[in-house]
C-alpha positions as CSV (number, residue, x, y, z in Angstrom):
1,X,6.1,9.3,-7.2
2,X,3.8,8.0,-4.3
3,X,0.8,6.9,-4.7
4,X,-0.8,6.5,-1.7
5,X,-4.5,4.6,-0.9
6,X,-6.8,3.6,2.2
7,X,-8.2,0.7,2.3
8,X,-10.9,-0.1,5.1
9,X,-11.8,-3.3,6.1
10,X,-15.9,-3.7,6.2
11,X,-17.8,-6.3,5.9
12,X,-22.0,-7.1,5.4
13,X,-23.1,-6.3,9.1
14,X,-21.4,-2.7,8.1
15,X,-23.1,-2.2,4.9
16,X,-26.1,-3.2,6.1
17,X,-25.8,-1.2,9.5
18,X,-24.8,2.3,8.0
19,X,-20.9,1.8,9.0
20,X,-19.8,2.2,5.2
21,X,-22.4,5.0,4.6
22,X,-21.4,7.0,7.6
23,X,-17.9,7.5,6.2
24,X,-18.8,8.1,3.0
25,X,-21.0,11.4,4.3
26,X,-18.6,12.6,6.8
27,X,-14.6,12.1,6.0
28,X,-15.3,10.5,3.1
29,X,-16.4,13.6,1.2
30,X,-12.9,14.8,0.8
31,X,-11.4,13.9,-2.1
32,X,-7.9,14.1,-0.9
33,X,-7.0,10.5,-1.0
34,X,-8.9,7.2,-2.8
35,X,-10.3,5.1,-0.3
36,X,-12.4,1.5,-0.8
37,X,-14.1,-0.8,1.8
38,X,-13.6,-4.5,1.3
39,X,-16.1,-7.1,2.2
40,X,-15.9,-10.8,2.2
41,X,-17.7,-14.0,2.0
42,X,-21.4,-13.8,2.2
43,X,-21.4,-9.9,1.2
44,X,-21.5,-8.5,-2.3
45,X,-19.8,-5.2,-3.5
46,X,-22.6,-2.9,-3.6
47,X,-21.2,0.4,-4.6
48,X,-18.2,1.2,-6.6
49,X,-15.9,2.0,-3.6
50,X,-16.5,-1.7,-2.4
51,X,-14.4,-4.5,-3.0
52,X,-15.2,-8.0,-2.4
53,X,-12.8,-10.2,-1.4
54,X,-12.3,-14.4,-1.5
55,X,-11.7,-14.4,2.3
56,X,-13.6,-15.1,5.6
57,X,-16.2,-11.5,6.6
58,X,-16.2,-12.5,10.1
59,X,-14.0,-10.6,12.7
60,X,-11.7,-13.0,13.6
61,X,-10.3,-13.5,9.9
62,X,-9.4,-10.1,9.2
63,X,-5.7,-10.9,9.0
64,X,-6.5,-12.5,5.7
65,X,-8.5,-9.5,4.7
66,X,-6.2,-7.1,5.5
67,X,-3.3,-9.0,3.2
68,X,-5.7,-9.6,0.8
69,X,-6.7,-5.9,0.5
70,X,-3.4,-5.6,0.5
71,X,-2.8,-7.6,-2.6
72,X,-5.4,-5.9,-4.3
73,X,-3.9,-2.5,-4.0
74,X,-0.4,-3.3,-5.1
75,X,-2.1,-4.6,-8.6
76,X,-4.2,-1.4,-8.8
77,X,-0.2,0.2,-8.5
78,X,-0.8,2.1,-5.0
79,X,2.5,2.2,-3.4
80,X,1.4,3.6,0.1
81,X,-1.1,2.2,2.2
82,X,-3.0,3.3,5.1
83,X,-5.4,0.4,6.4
84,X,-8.4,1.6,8.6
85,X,-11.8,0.3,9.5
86,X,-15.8,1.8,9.4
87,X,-14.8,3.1,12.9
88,X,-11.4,5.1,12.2
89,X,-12.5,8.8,12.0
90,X,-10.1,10.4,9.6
91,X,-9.1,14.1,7.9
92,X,-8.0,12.8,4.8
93,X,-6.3,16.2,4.2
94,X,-4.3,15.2,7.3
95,X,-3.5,12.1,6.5
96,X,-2.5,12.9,3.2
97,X,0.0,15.6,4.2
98,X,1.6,13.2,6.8
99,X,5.1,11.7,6.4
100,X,3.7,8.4,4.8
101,X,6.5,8.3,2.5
102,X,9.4,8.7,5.2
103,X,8.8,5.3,6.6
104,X,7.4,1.8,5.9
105,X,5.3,1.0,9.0
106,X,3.8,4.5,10.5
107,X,0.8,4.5,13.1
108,X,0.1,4.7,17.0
109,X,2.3,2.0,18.9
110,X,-0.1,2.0,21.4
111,X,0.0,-1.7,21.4
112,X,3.5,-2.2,22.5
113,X,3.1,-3.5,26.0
114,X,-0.5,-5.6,25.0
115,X,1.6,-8.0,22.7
116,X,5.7,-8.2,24.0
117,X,6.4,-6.8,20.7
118,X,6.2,-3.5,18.6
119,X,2.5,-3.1,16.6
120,X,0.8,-0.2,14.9
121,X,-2.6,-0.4,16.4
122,X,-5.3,-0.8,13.5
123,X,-8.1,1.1,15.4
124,X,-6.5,4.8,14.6
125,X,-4.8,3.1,11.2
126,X,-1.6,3.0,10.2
127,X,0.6,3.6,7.4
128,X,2.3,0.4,5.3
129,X,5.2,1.9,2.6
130,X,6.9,-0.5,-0.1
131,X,9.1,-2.7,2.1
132,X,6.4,-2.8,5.0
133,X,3.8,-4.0,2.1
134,X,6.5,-6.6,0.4
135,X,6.9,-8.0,4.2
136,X,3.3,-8.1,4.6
137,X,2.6,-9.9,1.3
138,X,5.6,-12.6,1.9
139,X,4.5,-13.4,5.5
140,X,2.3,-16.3,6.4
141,X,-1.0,-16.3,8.6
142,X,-0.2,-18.7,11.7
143,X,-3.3,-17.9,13.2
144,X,-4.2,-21.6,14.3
145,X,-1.3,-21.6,16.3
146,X,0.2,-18.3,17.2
147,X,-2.8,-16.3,18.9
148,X,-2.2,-12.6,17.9
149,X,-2.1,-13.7,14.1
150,X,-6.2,-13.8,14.8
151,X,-5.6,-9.7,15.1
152,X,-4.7,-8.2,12.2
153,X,-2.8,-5.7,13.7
154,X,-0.8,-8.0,15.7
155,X,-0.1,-10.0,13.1
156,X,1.7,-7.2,10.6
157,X,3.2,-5.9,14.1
158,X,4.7,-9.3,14.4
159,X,5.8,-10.3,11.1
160,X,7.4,-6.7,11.2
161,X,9.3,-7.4,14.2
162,X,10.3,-10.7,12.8
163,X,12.5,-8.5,10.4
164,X,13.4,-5.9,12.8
165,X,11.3,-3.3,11.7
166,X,8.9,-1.6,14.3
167,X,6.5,1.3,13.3
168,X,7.1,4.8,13.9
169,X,5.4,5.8,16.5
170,X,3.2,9.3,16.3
171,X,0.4,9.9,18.2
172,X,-1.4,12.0,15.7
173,X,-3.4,8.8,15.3
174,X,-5.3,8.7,17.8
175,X,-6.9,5.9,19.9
176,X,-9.5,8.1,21.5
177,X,-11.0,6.5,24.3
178,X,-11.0,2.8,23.2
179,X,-9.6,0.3,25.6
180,X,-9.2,3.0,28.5
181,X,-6.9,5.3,26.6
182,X,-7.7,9.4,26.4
183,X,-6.1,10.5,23.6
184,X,-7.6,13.5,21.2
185,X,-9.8,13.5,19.0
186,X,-10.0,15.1,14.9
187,X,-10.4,18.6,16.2
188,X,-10.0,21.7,14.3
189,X,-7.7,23.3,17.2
190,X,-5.7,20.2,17.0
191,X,-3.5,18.4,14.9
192,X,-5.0,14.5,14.8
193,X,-4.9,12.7,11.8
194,X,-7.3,9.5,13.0
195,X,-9.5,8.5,15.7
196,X,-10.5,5.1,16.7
197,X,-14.0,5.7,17.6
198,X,-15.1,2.3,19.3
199,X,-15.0,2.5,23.0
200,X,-14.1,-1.7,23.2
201,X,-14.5,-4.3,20.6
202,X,-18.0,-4.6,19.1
203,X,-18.6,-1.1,20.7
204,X,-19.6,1.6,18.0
205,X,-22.4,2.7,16.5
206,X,-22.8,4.4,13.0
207,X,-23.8,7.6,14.3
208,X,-20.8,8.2,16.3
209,X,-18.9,9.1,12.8
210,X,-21.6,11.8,11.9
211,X,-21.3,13.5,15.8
212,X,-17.1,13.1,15.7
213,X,-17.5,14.8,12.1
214,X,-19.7,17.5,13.5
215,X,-17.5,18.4,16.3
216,X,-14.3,18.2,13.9
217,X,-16.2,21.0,12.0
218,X,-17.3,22.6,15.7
219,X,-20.7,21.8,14.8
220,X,-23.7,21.2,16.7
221,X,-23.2,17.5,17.7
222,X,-25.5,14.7,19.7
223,X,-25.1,15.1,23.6
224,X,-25.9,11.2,23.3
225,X,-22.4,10.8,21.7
226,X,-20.6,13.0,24.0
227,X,-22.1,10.7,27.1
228,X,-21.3,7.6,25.2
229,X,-17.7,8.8,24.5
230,X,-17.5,10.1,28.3
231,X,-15.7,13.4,26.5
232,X,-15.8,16.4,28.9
233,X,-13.2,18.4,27.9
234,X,-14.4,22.9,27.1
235,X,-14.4,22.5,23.1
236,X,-17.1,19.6,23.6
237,X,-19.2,21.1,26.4
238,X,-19.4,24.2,24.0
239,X,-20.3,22.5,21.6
240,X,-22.8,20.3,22.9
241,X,-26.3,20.3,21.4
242,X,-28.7,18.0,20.0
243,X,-28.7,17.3,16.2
């Protein structure tokens, strides 16, 4: 029987900066699925869905977070894994009903081109099944000398390859409009599982979550966000309003 878990990389600038909170009020209410933030280094486990971790909290080193986390969840005796971050807007109910258990590496390939080999981007999250994990846990971090190992994403895309798997590619997870894609967002119309909510790297604020929530719900929702997010389709224009 499956037993599936997210797991979402934080870290102290996110506890301290709302990050964690803001999921736990908006997506994080559903009880559909366990979820736990890890933190590293220099942070402490503040709340009972935080784990810390003996591994680097800065961005760069999330590789060995995201194996780490990884580690951790196989000894809790989670089978499934779906690895997120404070910025992936999720319906857990969603994400729960998707095919996890069909496959061992399940996400949005939008990274294929970026890296000359098949990767599950981590901004909408992706899905890691019991030979994806095994591969995961057995590979090394060459990050020193093979640059996309400094990407977490890269780095399980590429130690998948290695073994010829490459994810299965659905486009329920969403990248929204991060790195100059438009793809939807978690709409009730709609059928998305995930949205990355940062526009670029180091781009997202806190509150974003609580307006892509709103709007999920068809909720009143901050015309801030919407000009932020450069969103213009007829669901958000009715929708717009200030919170």
């Amino acid at each position: 029987m499956p037993k599936p878990v997210v797991l979402i990389s934080s870290c102290k600038r996110d506890q301290e900066n709302g990050a964690n909170e803001a999921v736990r009020k908006t997506w994080g209410t559903s009880r559909k699925l366990p979820y736990f933030f890890f933190v590293g280094d220099g942070a402490v486990a503040l709340h009972r869905d935080e784990v810390h971790l003996n591994v680097p909290d800065d961005y760069l080193s999330l590789t060995f977070k995201t194996k780490e986390s990884i580690a951790w969840a196989v000894r809790q005796g989670f089978t499934h894994i779906f690895r997120a971050f404070t910025d992936t807007h999720l319906d857990l109910g969603r994400l729960a009903a998707s095919e996890f258990a069909q496959h061992d590496y399940f996400g949005n390939g939008a990274g294929l081109q970026a890296a000359g080999f098949h990767f599950a981007h981590g901004g909408p999250g992706y899905w890691l099944g019991p030979r994806g994990i095994n591969i995961v846990l057995d590979s090394p971090i060459r990050k020193e000398t093979i640059e996309t190992d400094k990407y977490e994403d890269k780095w399980v895309g590429r130690v998948m390859y290695a073994v010829g798997m490459i994810p299965w590619d659905d486009k329920r997870f969403s990248m929204g409009w991060s790195y100059g894609k438009d793809e939807p967002a978690v709409l009730e119309h709609n059928e998305t599982i995930s949205e990355h909510l940062s526009s670029s790297q180091g781009q997202y604020f806190p509150d974003w979550m609580y307006s892509a929530h709103a709007r999920r719900f068809g909720m009143p929702y901050s015309s801030e966000y919407r000009r932020r997010k450069g969103c213009n389709c007829k669901h958000c224009r009715a929708k717009e309003d200030e919170l």
